[in-house]
N, C-alpha and C positions, 0 to 999 in steps of 0.2 A: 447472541449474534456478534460475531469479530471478523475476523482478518476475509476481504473478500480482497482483489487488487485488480491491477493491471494487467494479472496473469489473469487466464481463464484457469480454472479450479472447477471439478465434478463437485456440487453440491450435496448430492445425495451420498458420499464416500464417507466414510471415517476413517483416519489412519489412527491405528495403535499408536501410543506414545512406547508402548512395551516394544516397539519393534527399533527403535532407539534404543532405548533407556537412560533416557533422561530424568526420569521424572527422579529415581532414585537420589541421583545425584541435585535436584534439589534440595532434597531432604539435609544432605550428607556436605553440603556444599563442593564447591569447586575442585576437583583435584584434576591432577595430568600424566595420562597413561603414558607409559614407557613409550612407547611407540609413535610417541611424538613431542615427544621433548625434544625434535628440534626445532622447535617454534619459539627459543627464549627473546626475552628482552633486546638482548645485544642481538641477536640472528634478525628478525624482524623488525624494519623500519616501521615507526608509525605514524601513518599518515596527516594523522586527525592532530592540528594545535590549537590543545580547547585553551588556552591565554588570549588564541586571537581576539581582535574585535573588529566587531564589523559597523556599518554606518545604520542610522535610523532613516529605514525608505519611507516611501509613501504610498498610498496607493491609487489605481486605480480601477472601477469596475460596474460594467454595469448588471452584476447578480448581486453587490452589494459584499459578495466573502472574498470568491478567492482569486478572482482572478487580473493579473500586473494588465497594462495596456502596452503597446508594441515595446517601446523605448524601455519598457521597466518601470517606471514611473510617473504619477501624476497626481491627478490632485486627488483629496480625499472625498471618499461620497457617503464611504459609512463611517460612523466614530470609531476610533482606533483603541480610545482612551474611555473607561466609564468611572465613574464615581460610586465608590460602596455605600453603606449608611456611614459610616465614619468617616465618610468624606475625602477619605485616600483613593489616591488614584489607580486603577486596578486594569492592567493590559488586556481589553478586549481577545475573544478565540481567532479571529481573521489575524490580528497583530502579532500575535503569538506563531499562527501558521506561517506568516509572512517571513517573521525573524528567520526560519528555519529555510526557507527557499529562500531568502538571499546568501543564505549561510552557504549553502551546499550551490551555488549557482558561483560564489565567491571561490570558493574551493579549487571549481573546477576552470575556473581563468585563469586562477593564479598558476595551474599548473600548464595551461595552454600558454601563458609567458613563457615558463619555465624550459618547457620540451619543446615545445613550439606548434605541435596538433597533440589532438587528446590520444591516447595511444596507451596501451598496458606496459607496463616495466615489464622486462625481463624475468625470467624464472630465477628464484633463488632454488640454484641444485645444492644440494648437501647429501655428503654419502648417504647413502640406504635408504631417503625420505622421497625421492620422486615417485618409486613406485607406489608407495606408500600414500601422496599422494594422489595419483592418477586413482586406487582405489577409491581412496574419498569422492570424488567428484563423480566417477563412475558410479558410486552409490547415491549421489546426488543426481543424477541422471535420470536411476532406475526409479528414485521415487518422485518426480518430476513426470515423466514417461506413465505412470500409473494412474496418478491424481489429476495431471492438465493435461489428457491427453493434445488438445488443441494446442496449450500452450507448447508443450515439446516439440510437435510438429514442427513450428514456426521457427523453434531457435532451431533447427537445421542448416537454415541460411547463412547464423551467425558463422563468424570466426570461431576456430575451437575455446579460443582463450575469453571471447565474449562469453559462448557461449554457457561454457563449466562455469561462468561468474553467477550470470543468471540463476543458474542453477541449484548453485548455494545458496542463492539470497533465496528462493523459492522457499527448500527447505527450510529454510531457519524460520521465514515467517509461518508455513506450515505449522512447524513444532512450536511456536509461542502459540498460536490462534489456538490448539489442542489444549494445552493447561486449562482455557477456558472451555473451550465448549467441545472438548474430547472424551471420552467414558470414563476419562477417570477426572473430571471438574471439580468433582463435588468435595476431594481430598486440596484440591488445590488454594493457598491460602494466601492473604499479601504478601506473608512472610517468603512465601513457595516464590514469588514473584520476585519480591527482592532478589533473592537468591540468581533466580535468573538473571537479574538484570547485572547481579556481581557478576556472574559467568560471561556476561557479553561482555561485560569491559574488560574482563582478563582475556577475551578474544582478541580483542582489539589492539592488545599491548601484547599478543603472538603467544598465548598462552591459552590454547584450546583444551577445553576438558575433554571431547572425543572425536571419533574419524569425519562426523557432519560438522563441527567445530572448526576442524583442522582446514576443510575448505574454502569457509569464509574466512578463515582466520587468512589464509593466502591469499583471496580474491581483494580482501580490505587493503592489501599491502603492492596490491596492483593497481588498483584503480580510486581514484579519489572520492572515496564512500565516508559519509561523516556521519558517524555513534550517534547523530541524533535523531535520526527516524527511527531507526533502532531502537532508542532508549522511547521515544514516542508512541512505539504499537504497542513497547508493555506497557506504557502505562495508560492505553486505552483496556489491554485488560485486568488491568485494577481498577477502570470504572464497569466494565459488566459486574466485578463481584459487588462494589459499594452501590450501583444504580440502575434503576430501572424504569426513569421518568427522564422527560427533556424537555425544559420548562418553555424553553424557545428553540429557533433555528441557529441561535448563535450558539447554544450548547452543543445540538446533533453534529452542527461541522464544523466542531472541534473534536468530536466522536468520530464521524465522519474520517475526519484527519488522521488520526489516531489511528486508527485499525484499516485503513483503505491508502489516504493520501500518501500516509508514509511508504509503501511499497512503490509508489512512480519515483519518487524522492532516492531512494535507494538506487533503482534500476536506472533512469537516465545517464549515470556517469557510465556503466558497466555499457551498454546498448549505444552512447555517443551519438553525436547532434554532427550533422551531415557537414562535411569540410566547406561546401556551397554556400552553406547556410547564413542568410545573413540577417537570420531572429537573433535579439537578443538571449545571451544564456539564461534571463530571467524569465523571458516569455515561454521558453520550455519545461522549463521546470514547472513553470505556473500550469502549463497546459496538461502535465503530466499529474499532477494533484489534482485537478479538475476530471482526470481521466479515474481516480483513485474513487474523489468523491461523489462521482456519477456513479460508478460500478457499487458504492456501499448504498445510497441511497437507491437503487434498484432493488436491491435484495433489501433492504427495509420495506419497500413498498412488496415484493414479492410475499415476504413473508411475516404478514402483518396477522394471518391467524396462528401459526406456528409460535410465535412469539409470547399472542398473548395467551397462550395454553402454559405459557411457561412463567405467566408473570409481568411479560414484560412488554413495554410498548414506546418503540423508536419513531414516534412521530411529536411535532410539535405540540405542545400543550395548549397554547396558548390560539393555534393556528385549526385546533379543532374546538375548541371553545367559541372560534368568531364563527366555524361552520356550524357553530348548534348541534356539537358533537363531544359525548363525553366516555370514560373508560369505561361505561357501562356498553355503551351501543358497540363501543368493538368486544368487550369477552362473551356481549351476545350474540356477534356477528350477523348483525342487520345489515344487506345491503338495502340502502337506501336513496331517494336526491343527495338529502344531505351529503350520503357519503359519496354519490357518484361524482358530486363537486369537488368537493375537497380533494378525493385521488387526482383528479383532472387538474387540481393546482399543484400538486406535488409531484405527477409526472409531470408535467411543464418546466417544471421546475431544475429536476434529473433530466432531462432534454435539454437545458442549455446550457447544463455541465459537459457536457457529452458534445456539443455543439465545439463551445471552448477549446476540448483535449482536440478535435481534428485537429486545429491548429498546429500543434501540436506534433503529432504523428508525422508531419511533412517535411519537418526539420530534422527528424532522425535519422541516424546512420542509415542507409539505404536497407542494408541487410537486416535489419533489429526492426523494421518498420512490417513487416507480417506479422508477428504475434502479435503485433501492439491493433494492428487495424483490425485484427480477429476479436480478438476480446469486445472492442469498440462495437463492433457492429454485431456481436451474439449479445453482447448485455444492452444492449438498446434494444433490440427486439422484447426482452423480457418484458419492456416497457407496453408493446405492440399487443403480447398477450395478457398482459392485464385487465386491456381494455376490450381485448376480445373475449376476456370470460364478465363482462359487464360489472368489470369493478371487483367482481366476488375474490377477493385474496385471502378471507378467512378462511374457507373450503375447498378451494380450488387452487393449484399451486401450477403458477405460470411458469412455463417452460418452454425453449426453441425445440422445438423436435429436429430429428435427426438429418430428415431432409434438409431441411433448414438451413442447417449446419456447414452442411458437403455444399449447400450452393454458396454460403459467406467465403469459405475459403478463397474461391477463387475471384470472389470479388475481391475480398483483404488482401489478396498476393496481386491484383490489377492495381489497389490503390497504392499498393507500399513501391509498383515501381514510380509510380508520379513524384518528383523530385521536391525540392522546397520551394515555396509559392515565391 
């Protein structure tokens, strides 16, 4: 189980990795086809100055992980800091998430100074690459357009320039979340991953190894997108290959973060915080990881027999241990009280993740706020059907049906016109 987001994504799809081919070029490492070598060094600004430093925040929250309070800060409620057996001091998962949202919330002020509203740069044209170009994104479309149908719908409204950024970014987490859990996984190895994560950084520095490549490689050099949610979902899939227990909840959401949070992290700059707005840039960012980690921990709770057919089990450890609940009763799939409690605390729990991201959604560019309120309210309902098949998620796999669906739309496009609170 990886990469779920912000986007809506068909659950039941698999996309070939063959239909790229990428995977070869993990093997073979990074190289750069003719056909876009104009993406060098000197041609491509880049954005991201990983020298910067940034301040140590603080937090505040009342779920206890992720979520800042209006201003951005306040006092602390959970420990930031813990103590190993060696007595060194070891930065808690919230502290770590945190870093990374002040990072990318920094980012994106510095350049609101700078320009004066958030805005895309300009097209870098260079002979013979714009068409060249437009292809890429077009392909980024078509496979966007296939996979989320609902999410495509939505970026309709965007800007073209919003909208092909999206698009990229879709893809690219697409084709990481596939290494892991795509039909060909099981060739996939840290090494495979490394390799990726070389290939995203020579993206970043305008050195795309192919035509999916080449889009983000453009869209990174528009908008103030920072390599480290990126470097962050791979290496949430370098913990599905080493793990498959989560001793607490401070481990799951930092998993959670990892393969969900980081795609709101990503998309906020590219989709843009409404000019009215007067949240702090932190508090959206915050709401948009909380939008990340409600949508992951849904499909954990969704797919709690699926998983353990495979091995693996994404629930607290510690938190079915206090329920009188052990890995035996889920791979035997007993619904039970015991279990029909404990679901009941962990959707409550995904319910006030989900609660948070509204906030959220109302601060965004006007146009970018449908896809965002769709997702929202189709992956809350999963929640809905949980409980309507009485807890059972070992045999029974909750899903909005179709009806369902066609009615959220036009709820999601009623709430995206409601402006910022």
């Amino acid at each position: 189980m990886s990469f779920t987001s912000s986007l809506v994504v068909s659950p039941n799809v698999e996309l070939s990795p063959s239909n790229f081919g990428f995977l070869d070029s993990l093997r073979d490492g990074p190289q750069i086809p003719d056909s876009f070598r104009f993406f060098s060094r000197n041609r491509v600004p880049n954005l991201i100055n990983k020298r910067q430093k940034w301040g140590n925040p603080s937090h505040s929250t009342e779920l206890k992980y992720p979520i800042l309070c209006e201003s951005g800060y306040g006092s602390v409620i959970a420990a930031s800091m813990v103590a190993n057996p060696a007595g060194e001091m070891a930065v808690s998962a919230e502290q770590k998430v945190y870093n990374v949202v002040m990072k990318q919330a920094a980012l994106v002020k510095r350049q609101l100074r700078t320009a004066g509203e958030l805005d895309v740069k300009p097209d870098i044209v260079l002979p013979g690459t714009l068409s060249l170009l437009n292809e890429a994104y077009d392909r980024c479309g078509e496979v966007c357009a296939e996979y989320a149908k609902t999410f495509y719908l939505g970026t309709m409204l965007m800007t073209p320039e919003r909208q092909k950024a999206i698009w990229a970014i879709y893809v690219w987490c697409r084709r990481t979340d596939e290494l892991v859990d795509g039909p060909n996984a099981s060739h996939i190895t840290p090494t495979a991953l490394d390799r990726w994560e070389a290939r995203l950084e020579e993206l970043f520095q305008g050195r795309p190894f192919d035509m999916l490549d080449a889009a983000l490689a453009d869209t990174v050099t528009k908008f103030p997108v920072d390599i480290q949610p990126f470097k962050d979902m791979i290496e949430g899939m370098r913990m599905d290959l080493r793990k498959s227990r989560y001793k607490n909840f401070d481990e799951l959401y930092l998993y959670c973060y990892y393969v969900a949070g980081t795609v709101g992290l990503m998309s906020v700059p590219v989709m843009g915080i409404a000019p009215e707005s007067e949240a702090s840039t932190e508090s959206v960012y915050n709401a948009a990881l909380a939008l990340g980690i409600a949508n992951q921990l849904t499909n954990i709770l969704r797919d709690v027999g699926e998983d353990a057919r495979r091995g693996r089990i994404y629930l607290p450890q510690d938190e079915l241990a206090q329920a009188g609940l052990s890995d035996e009763d889920i791979f035997a799939g007993r619904v039970t009280d015991k279990w029909r409690n404990f679901m009941k605390s962990q959707i409550k729990r995904a319910r006030m993740f989900f609660d948070e991201a509204e906030k959220g959604v109302l601060e965004l560019n006007k146009a970018s706020r449908w896809p965002v309120w769709a997702s929202l309210l189709l992956y809350r309902q999963i929640l809905d059907e949980i409980e309507a098949n009485d807890y059972n998620n070992f045999t029974k796999r909750a899903y909005v049906r179709k009806g369902k669906k066609i009615l959220a739309l036009p709820m999601a496009y009623a709430r995206a016109l409601l402006g910022p609170s």
